[in-house]
N, C-alpha and C positions, 0 to 999 in steps of 0.2 A: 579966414575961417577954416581954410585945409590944414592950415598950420596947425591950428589950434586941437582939430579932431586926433591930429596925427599926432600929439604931442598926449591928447588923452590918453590916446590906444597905445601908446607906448607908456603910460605910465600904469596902465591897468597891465598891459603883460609885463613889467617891471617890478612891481610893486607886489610883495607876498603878501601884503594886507588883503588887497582887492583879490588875489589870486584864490585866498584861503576863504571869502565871500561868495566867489562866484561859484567856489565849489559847494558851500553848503545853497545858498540859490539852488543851484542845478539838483540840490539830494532833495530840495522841497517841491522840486517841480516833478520829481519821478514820484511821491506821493498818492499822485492823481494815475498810473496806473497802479501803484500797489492797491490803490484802494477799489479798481476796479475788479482786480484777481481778487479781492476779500470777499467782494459780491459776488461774483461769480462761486465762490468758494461753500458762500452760504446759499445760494440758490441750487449749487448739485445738490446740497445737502437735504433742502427740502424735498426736491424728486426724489432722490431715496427714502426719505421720511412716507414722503408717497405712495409708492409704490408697496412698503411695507405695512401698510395700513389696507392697502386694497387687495394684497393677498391676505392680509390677517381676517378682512372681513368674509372673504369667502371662503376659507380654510377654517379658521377658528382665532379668535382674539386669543392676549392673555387668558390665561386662567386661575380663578380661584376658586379653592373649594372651601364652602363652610358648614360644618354640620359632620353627621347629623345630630339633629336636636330634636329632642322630642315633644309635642304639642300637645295639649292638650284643652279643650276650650269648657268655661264654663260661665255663668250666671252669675252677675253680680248684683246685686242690690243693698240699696240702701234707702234711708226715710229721709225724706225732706218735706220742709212746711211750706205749703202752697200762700195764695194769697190775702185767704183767710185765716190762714194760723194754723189750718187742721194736716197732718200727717198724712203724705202721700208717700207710697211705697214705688219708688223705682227699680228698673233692674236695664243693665249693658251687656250685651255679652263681650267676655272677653277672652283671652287665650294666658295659656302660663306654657311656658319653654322651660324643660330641662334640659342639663348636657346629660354626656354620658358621662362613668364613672376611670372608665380607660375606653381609651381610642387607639388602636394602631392602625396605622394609614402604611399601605408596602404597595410599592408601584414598579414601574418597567417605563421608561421614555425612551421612544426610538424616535431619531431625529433625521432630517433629510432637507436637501437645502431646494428652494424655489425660485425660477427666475422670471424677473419681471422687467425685460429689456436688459439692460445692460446688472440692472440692480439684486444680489442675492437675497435672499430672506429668507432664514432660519425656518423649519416649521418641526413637529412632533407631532407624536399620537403616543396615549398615554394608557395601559392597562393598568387599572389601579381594586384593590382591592379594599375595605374598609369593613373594620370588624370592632367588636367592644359589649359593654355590659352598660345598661343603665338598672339603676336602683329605684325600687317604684317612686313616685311621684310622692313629695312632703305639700301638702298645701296645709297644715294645720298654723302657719302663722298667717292664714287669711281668713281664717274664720268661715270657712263657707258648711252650709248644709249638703249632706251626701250627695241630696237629689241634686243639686247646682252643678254637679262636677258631667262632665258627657265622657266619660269613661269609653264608648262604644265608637266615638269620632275622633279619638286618641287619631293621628299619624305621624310618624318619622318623616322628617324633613331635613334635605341636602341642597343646600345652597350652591349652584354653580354659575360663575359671572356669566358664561356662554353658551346657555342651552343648547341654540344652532347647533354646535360643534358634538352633541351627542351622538357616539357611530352607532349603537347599538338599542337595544330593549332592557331593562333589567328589572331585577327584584329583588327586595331585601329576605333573606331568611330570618322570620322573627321568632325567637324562639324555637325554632326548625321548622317553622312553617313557610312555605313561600307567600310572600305578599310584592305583587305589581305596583311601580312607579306609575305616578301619572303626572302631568303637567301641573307648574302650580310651586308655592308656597304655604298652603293655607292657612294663614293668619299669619305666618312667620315675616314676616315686614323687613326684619335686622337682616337677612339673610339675602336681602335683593331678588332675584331669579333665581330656579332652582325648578327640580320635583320634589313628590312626596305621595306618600303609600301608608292608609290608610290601615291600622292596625290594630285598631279597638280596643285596648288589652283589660286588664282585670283588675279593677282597686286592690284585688288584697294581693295580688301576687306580691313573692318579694325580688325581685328580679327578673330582667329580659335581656337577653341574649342575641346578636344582631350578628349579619354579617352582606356585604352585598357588593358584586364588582361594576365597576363602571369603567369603560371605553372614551376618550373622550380626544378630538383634532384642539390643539394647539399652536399657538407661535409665541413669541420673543419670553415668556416666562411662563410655572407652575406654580405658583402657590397656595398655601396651606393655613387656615387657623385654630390655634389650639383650643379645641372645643370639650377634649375630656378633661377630670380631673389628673390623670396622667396621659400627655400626648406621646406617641411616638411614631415618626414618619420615615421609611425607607425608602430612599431612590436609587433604583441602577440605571444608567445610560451610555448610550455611544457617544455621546456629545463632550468631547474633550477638553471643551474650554468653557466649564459653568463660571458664572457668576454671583457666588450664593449673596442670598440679600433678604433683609428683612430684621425682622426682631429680633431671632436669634437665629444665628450661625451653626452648622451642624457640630454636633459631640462628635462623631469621627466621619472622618473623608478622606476617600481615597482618590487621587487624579492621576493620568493618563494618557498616553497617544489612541487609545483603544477604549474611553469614555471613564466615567466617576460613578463612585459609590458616596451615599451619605445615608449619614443617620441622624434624626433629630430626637433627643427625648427633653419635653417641656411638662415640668409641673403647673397647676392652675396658678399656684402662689406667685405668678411673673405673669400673668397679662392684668388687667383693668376692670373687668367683668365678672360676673356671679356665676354658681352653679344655677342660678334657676333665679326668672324673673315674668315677669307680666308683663302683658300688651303695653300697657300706661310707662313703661318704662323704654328711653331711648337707647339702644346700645350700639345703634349700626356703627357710631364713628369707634367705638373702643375696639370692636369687631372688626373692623378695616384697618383699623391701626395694629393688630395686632397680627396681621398675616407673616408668612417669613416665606419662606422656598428658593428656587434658583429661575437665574436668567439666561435666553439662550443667544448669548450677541455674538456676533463677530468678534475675533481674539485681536484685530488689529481696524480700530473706525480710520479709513483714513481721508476723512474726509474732518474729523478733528483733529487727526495728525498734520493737514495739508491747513488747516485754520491756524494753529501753532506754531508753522513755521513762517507762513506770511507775516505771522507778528514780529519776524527777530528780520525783516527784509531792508528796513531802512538804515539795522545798525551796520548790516554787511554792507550795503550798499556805500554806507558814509565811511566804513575804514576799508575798503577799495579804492575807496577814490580818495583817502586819506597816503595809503600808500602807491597813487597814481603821483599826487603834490609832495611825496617825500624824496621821489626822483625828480621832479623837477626844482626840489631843493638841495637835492646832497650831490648829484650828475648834471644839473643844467638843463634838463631833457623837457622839450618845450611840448605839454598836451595842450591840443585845441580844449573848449568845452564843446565841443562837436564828438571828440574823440570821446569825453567822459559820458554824455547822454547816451553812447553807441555801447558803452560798455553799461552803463545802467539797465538801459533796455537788454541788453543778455541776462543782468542777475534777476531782472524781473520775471524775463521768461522762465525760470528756472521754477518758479513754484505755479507756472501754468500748465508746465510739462509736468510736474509732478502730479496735479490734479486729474488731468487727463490719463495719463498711464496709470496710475493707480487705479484709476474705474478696470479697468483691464487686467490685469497682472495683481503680484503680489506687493505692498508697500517697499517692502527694502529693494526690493529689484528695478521698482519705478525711482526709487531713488537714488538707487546707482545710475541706471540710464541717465536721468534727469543733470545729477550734478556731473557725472564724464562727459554730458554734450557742452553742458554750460563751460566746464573749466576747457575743455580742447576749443570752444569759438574762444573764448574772452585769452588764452594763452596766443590762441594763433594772429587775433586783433592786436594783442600786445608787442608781435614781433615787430609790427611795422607803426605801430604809434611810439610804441619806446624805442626803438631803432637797437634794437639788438636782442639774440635770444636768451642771453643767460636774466635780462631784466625781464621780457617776459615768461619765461620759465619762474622767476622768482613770485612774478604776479600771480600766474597760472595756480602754483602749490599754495599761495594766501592763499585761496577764493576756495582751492579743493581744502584745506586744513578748514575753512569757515564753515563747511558744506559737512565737514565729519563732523565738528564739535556741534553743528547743530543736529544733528542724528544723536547724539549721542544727550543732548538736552531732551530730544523727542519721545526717546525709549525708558529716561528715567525721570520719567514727570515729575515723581518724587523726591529728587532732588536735582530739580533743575534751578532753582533757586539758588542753590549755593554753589552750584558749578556753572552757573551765569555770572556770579558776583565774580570769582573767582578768577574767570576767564578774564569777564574785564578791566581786574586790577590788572592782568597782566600783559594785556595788550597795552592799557595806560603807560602801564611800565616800559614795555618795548620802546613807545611811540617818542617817551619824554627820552630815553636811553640815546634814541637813535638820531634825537634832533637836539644834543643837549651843547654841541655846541655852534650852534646856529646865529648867525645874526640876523636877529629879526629884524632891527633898524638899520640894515643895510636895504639900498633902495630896487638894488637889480639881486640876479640871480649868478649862479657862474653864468660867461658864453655861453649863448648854444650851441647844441649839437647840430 
């Protein structure tokens, strides 16, 4: 029976079949921690998701602004035959919403960053000013009687997602008159949350003239929807790494180490929506669909960067230990798989150290730390399992060349597809290069060393 085991164990370290098995074995049993860095990976990531939401509630959420729009409520009625036949006169009230006819929106975002334990969070404060012309009110494709229309309960309405976040008091000037904001949408439904200031204006006027600043705390974005017949919206900021987003992207912009300017001009003909509609009409989802502005994130998540690279850990891992079994095929040089789990668990480390310094510092710096510590253990482990320095020196520069081409996948998201294909034709290529004249059905290996 000793014979027999002894004769196993010598045909499993003899044999480059079994050799070339155990090592994939061993890259499927290092799985279970990669998989546990992946969790780990996504549970920081939730704490920061965290935290940014529990500043954002007490500081100020996103923001959108919509409006203003002008309201005006009236009387509807209509005849219906009741249950005997005879003619019963109904009446609803209802509301009709105009935009305006131009809308310029000019603002100022000053940015400043918050911390919530280890976690940053972008936040803003926004002075914004909004000015424009509405054209009196058309109700004549509804057929209504003069008296039906309440001309005198007329109010402008400004939809804002985050009331909370309002610093100040303000008032619209209508017409040159000053008119008080008060809480509310009244009747304005499409517009979610908001104030609105009561205006009363004049059936026969032909024009009203507005203008009115608003103060408002933000975090992760500002945005905007195009409510006049011509929008147009100016932003300056210190915030040097916007992320514009939305329907439409600004006509010009300028960016910066010292923050961005943009401008938007949106004609009505490119959103979804009317100039003017009634209660009985749904438009909130066209309305929400149609916002655009910018976003204020962090210029480098690495906590999506440290999710990305865990993904490419198994391939480093398998041509590591690929060129661990190339020297114990082309030198003789005998690894334990004791020796190769000791170097697994090093490449493993490497994207737990990134995860943790990265919360700290900046991504590229965590990442040099991370991959110089990794390649100086696993080069210095190499001297004494390959028994010599120049084989683990050659190991050492693999693992750091694997460490740069994945930095270098990291930063160009956009094309890491094709310089992943790429890369691995030409590793393929090395591997077949470097073993091509090999005899696989030979039963041992050279002597060892």
């Amino acid at each position: 029976m000793t014979e027999l085991i002894e004769r196993v164990s010598t045909r499993m370290r003899s044999s480059q079949m079994l050799r070339l098995l155990t090592v994939g074995a061993l890259v499927l049993l290092l799985q279970i921690p990669i998989a546990m860095i992946g969790g780990q990976v996504s549970e920081r990531e939730r704490r920061g998701i965290e935290a940014i939401e529990e500043v954002s509630s007490k500081w100020g959420n996103e923001q959108v602004i919509s409006g203003p729009a002008l309201v005006v409520p009236f009387t509807y009625r209509w005849t219906e035959a009741n249950r005997d036949g005879l003619p019963i006169v109904r009446t609803e009230p209802r509301f009709a919403y105009f935009l305006p006819d131009s809308l310029a929106v000019r603002g100022t975002v000053n940015t400043e960053i918050r911390k919530r334990g280890i976690f940053s969070v972008p936040v803003y404060k926004v002075d914004l000013t909004l000015s424009g012309r509405f054209s009196r009110p058309d109700f004549s494709n509804l057929a209504l009687e003069p008296a039906a229309i309440a001309w005198d309960r007329a109010h402008l309405v400004v939809g804002i997602s985050d009331t909370r976040a309002i610093q100040q008091e303000t008032a619209v000037s209508w017409n040159g008159a000053p008119v008080t904001f008060v809480p509310g949408t009244g009747g304005f439904t499409d517009a979610g949350s908001g104030i609105q200031a009561v205006v009363g204006i004049d059936g026969t006027a032909g024009a009203f003239g507005f203008s009115l600043p608003l103060a408002l705390n933000g975090s992760r974005g500002a945005y905007f929807t195009p409510f006049g017949q011509n929008t147009v919206v100016e932003l300056e900021s210190n915030y040097p790494h916007p992320s514009f987003q939305g329907n439409w992207l600004p006509n010009d912009r300028s960016v910066s180490n010292e923050g961005f300017e943009a401008r938007w001009s949106i004609p009505f003909l490119g959103r979804s929506f009317p100039q003017a509609w009634t209660s009985v009409d749904d438009m909130e989802a066209e309305i929400g669909n149609s916002r655009f502005g910018v976003d204020f994130l962090n210029p480098v998540d690495h906590y999506r960067m440290a999710e990305r690279s865990v993904k490419y850990a198994s391939l480093f891992i398998l041509l590591t230990f690929a060129t661990l079994w190339l020297f114990e095929v082309r030198a003789g040089v005998r690894v334990h798989p004791i020796h190769f789990l000791m170097l697994g668990g090093a490449l493993c480390l490497f994207y737990l150290l990134l995860l943790s310094l990265s919360e700290h510092m900046a991504f590229v710096l965590a990442y040099v730390l991370a991959s110089v510590s990794v390649v100086g253990m696993v080069a210095a482990y190499g001297v004494v399992v390959l028994k010599g320095v120049s084989r683990a020196i050659a190991v050492g520069l693999g693992v750091a060349v694997l460490y740069g081409y994945l930095f270098v996948l990291l930063v160009n998201e956009d094309y890491a597809l094709l310089m992943g294909s790429i890369g691995l034709f030409l590793i393929l290529a090395l591997i077949m290069y470097v073993t091509r004249r090999v005899d696989w059905y030979g039963a041992a290996t050279r002597p060892t060393e």
